[in-house]
C-alpha positions in Angstrom: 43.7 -68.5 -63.7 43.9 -71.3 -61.2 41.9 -74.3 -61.4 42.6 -75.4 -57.6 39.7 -75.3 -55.6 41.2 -74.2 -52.7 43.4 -71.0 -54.1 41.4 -67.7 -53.5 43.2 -65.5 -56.4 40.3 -65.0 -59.2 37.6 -65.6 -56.8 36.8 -61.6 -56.2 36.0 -61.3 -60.2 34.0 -64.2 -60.8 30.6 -63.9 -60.8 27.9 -64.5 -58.2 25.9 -66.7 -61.0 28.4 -69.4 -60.5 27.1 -70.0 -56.4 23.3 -70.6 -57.5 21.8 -73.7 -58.6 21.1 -73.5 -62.2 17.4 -72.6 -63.0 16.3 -76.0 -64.8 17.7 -78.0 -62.3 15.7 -76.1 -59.5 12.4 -76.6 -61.7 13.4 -79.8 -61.8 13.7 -80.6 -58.2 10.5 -78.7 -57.5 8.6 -80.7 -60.2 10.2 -84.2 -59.0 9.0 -83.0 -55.5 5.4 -81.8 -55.9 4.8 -85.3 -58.0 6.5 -87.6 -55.8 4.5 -85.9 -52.9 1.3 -86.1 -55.4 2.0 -89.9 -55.9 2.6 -90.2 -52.1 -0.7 -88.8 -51.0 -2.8 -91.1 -53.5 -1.1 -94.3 -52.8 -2.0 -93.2 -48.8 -5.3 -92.5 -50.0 -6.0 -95.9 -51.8 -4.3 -97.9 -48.6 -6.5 -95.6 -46.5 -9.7 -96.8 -48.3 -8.6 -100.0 -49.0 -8.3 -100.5 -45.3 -11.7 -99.1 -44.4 -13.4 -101.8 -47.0 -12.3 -104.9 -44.9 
């Protein structure tokens, strides 16, 4: 088996698991995305209604 990324011989057995993102890393973008959208919305909010009290 070669270990050069560029030679195609071994690429017809290996499996199609190896061209997907693994599963906890994919959780783990999707959490880090819903809470830094989460945190993003309520620091708007507070500037939003900080700005309406002066």
């Amino acid at each position: 088996m070669s270990h050069d990324p560029l030679d195609r011989r071994g690429s017809a057995g290996d499996s199609p698991r190896e061209e997907r993102f693994p599963r906890g890393l994919v959780i783990r973008l999707f959490a880090y995305l819903v809470a830094g959208h989460v945190v993003a919305g309520f620091l708007y909010l507070l500037f939003l209604l900080g700005g309406r009290n002066q």
